[in-house]
C-alpha positions in Angstrom: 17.7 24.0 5.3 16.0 22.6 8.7 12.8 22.4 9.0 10.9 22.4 12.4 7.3 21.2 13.4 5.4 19.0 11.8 6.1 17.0 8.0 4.0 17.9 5.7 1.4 15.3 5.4 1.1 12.5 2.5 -2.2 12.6 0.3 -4.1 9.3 -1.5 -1.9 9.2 -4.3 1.4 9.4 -2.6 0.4 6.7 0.0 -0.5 4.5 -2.6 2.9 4.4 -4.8 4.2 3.9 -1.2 1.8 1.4 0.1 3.6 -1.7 -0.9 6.4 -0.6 0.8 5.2 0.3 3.9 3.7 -3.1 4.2 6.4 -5.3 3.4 8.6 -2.7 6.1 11.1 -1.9 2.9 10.4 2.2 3.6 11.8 4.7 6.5 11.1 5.4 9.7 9.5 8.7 8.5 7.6 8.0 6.0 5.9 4.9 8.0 5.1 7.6 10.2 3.5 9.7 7.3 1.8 6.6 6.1 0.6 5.3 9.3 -0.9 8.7 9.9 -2.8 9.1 6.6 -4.1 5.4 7.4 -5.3 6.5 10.2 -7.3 9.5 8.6 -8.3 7.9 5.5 -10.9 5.1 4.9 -10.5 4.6 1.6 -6.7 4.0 1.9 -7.3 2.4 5.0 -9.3 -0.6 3.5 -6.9 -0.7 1.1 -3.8 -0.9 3.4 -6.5 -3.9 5.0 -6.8 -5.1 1.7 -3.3 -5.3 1.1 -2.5 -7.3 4.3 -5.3 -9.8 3.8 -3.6 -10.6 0.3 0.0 -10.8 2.0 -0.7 -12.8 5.0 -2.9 -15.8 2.4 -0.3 -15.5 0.1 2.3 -16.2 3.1 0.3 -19.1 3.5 0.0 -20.9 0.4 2.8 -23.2 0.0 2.9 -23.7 -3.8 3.6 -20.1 -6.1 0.7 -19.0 -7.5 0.6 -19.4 -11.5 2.4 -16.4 -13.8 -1.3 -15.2 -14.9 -2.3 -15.1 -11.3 0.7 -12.9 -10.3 0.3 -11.0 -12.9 -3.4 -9.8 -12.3 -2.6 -8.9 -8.5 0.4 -6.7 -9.9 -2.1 -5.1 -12.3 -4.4 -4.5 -9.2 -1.6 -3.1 -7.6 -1.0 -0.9 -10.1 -4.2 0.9 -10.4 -4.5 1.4 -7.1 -1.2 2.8 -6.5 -2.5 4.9 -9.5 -5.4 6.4 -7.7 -7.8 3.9 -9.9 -10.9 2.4 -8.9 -11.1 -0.6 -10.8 -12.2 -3.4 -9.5 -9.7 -6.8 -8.7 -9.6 -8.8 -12.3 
């Protein structure tokens, strides 16, 4: 089935299981579209799209890996936010 017009549009929850994706440019054309779009809509998922990139571009500079523990906190942040939680970073 084609469908014309417009894509139907992502919500909060959506955008954040496809976050990570978007921002290390792993996703399609389409959806960066989608997400872009709610980004541009939506504070809250806005600062944490910002969030995101801040985290990404330090970590892009720091020459030696970060300790397992440390790793493994920012994947557990990443987790509840993709999740829709609002806990704060550990």
């Amino acid at each position: 089935m084609i469908r014309f017009g417009r894509r139907r549009r992502l919500n909060c929850r959506e955008v954040g299981r496809l976050l990570q994706s978007y921002l290390d440019n792993e996703d399609s054309s389409g959806t960066r579209e989608q997400i872009r779009a709610h980004l541009d809509d939506c504070r809250r998922c806005g600062l944490e799209a910002e969030t995101y990139r801040r985290i990404l571009e330090s970590l892009a500079g720091h020459s030696d890996p970060l300790p397992e523990a440390s790793l493994d906190r920012l994947r557990s942040f990443g987790r509840a936010l993709a999740a829709g939680g609002d806990q704060a970073a550990p």
